[in-house]
PLY file of the C-alpha trace (Angstrom):
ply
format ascii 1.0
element vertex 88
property float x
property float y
property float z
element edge 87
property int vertex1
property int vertex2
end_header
-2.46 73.02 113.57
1.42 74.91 113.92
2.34 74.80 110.68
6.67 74.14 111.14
8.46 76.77 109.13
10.87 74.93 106.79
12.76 76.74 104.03
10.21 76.02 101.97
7.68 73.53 103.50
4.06 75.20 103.89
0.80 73.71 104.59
-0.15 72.00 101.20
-2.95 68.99 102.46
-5.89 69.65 100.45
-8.28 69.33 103.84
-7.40 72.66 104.98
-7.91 74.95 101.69
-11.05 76.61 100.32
-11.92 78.10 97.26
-9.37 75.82 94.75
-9.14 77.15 91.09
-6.88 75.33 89.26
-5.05 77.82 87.13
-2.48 75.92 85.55
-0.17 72.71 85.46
3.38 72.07 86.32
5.65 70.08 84.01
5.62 67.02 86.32
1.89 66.80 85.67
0.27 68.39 89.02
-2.02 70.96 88.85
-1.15 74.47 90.05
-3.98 76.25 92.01
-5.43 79.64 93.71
-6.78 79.03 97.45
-7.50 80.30 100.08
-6.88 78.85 103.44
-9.67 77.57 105.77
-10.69 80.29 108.80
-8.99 78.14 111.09
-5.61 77.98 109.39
-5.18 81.33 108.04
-3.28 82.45 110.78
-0.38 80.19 110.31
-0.98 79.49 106.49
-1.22 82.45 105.38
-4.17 85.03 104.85
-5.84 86.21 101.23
-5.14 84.28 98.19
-2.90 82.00 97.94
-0.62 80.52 95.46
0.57 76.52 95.54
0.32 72.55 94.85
-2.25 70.10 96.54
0.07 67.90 98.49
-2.22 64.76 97.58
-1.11 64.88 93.62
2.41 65.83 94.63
2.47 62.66 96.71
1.53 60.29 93.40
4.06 61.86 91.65
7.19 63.22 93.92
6.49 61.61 97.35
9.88 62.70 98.47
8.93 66.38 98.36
5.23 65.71 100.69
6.01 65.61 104.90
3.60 64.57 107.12
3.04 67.47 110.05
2.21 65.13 113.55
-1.05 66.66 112.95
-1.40 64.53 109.99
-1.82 67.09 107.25
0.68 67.22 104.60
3.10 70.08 103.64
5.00 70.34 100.48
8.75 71.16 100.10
8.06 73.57 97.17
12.14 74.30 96.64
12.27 70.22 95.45
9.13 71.30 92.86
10.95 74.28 91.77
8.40 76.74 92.62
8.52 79.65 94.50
5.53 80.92 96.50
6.41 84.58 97.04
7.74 86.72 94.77
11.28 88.16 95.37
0 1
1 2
2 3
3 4
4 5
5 6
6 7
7 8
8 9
9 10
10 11
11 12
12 13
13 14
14 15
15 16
16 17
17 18
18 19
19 20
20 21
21 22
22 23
23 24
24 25
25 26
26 27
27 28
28 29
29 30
30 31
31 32
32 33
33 34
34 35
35 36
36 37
37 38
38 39
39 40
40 41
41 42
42 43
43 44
44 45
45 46
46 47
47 48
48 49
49 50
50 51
51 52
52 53
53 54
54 55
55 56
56 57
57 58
58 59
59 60
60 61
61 62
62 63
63 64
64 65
65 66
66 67
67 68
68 69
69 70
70 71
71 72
72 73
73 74
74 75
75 76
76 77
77 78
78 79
79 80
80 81
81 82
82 83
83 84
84 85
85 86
86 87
């Protein structure tokens, strides 16, 4: 899969994390997890634990913020959530 770098769009579709731990919940009522990304995906996901949404709830709730990649995974704009991934 190339994940496409948008400002904030990163790989999000639940099929390609590991390890979920739901660690809290964001005010529009989706969950807020630790991951980590499948072997495979790591490289252009992102390595070591990871912070972020499950594109499949933020689809029920905010479909305007999920994109479908032409690989048919689904990313998440996480600037339309609020969230930031990485610390500044």
């Amino acid at each position: 899969m190339n994940v496409i770098t948008l400002q904030m769009t990163v790989g999000s579709d639940r099929r390609i994390k590991t390890g979920v731990i739901r660690i809290d919940q964001h005010p529009i009522g989706i969950g807020l997890y630790l991951f980590d990304y499948l072997p495979e995906y790591r490289e252009t996901c992102g390595y070591g634990r990871q912070f972020g949404v499950i594109a499949q709830e933020v689809e029920q709730v905010m479909p305007a913020a999920v994109i479908k990649h032409p690989s048919g995974y689904k990313m998440v704009d996480y600037g339309m959530l609020g969230i930031s991934r990485h610390p500044r």
